[in-house]
N, C-alpha and C positions, 0 to 999 in steps of 0.2 A: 504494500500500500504506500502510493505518494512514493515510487521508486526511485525517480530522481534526486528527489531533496532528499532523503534517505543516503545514497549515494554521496552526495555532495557532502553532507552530512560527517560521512566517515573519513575525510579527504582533512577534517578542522580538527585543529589541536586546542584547545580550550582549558581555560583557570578561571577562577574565582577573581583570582586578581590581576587580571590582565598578560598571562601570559600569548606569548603572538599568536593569533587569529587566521588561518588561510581562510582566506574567500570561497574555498569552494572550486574556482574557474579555472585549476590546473598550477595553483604557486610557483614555483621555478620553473613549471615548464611551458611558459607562456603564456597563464591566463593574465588575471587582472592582480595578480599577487598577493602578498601579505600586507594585514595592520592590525594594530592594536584597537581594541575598544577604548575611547576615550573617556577618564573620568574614572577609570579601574586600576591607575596606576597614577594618582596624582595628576593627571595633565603631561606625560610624557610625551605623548603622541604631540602634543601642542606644539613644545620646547622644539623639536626635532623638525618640524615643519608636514602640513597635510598634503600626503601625495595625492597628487590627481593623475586619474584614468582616462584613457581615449578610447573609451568601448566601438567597437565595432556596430552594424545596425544588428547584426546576428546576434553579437552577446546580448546586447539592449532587448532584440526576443528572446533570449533564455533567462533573463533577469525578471520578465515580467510571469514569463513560466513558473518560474519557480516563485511568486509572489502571488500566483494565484494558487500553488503547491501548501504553501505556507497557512493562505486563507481558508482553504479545505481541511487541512489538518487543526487548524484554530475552530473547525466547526464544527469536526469532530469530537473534539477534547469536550466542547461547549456538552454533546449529547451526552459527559461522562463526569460533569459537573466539575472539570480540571480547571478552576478560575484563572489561576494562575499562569498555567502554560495557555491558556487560550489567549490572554495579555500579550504575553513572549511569543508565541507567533504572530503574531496581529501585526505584532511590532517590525517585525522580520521581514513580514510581509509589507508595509508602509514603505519603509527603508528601503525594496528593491522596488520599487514602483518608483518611490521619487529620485532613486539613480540612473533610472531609465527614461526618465522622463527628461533631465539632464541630460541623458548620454544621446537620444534623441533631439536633443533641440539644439545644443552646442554644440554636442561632439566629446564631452567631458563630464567628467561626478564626481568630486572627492571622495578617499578611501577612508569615510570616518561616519562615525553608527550616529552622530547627536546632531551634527547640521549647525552648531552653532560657534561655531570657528571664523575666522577671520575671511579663509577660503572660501566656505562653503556659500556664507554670506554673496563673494561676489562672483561667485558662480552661479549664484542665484541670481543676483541683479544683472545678468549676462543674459541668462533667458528670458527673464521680466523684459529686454528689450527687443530679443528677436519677436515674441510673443504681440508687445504693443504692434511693433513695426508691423508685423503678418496683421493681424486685427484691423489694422487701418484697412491695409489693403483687400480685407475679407477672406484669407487665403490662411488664419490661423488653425491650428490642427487642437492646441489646449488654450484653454483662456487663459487668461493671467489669475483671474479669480481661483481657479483651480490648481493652477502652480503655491500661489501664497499661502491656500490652506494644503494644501498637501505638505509643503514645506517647512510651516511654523506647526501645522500639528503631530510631522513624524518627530520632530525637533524636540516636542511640549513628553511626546510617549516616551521617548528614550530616556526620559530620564525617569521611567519607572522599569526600566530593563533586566537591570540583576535585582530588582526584588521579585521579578515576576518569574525572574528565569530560578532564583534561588530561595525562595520564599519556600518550597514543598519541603526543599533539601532542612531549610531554617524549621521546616513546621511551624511557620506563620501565613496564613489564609488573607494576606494582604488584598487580595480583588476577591470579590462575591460578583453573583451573577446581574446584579444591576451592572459595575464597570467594563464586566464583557460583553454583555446587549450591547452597550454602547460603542465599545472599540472594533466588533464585529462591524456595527452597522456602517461605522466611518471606514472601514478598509473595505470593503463590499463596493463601497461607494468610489474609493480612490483606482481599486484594481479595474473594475469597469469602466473606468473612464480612461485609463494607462490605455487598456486593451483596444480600445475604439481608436483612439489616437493613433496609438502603431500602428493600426490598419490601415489610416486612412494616409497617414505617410507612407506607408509600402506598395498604395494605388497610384501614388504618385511619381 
């Protein structure tokens, strides 16, 4: 079940406290490589500078694959009352939507889980201006409306990440099923509109 993310899955080397993270996308051997979760090690990742990625349009369709992988398995968890991992997917799932959505509109996404970096910032205000610019001329593919919430609310979830991801391990029941209703319904919302989007650039 969810064989891909699974897959991908087994490829990441993971700590509590920020030991390095593969992507998933093949690390040394030419995917989108390694980073750290930022914010699990002090702001290391910060000090060091955020690497930016030039996804491919191909990866940008495996990044939405698997963010709609992530959403399925957040709604499963949901029918098994897992509050907590339903959060942590959701979140996983937000995250490769608005990298794709970036990697789609620039060409680029920073390799950082929280969006609230110096980079990521004007990585964002990069596509805020393809976006107006296409808008004017009616030939936009995501509104800009749907970039800034996409953007500021994967930003607002990350940083409930490792309670959600470690909270079961903690034995504290941090989300009940009102904050998953809710974080479902807003990823539900982001991956169908990612989805539409890519489409509608790959007819073009």
């Amino acid at each position: 079940m969810h064989a891909n993310v699974e897959k991908r899955r087994k490829k990441q080397s993971e700590s509590r406290f920020g030991e390095v993270l593969q992507d998933g996308y093949g690390g040394d051997g030419g995917g989108f490589g390694c980073f750290e979760r930022e914010g699990e090690r002090g702001g290391e990742g910060m000090k060091k500078g955020i690497q930016v990625i030039e996804p491919s349009k191909s990866d940008c369709k495996h990044l939405i694959e698997d963010s709609v992988e992530f959403l399925k398995i957040a709604e499963d968890l949901f029918t098994k009352e897992k509050w907590n991992l339903v959060v942590k997917n959701c979140i996983d799932s937000m995250e490769l939507s608005l990298k794709a959505v970036l990697g789609l509109i620039i060409g680029k996404y920073p390799a950082t889980h929280d969006f609230q970096d110096k980079k990521s910032r004007e990585l964002y205000g990069e596509a805020m201006e393809i976006i107006n610019r296409l808008e004017k001329t009616k030939l936009g593919y995501f509104q800009g409306l749907f970039l800034t919430r996409l953007f500021f609310i994967t930003g607002l979830w990350s940083k409930s990440y490792t309670n959600s991801k470690y909270g079961d391990v903690w034995n504290v029941n941090v989300y009940q099923k009102l904050e998953s209703e809710f974080i479902i319904k807003q990823t539900r919302e982001f991956v169908e509109n990612v989805k539409k989007g890519e489409i509608r650039l790959r007819k073009k």
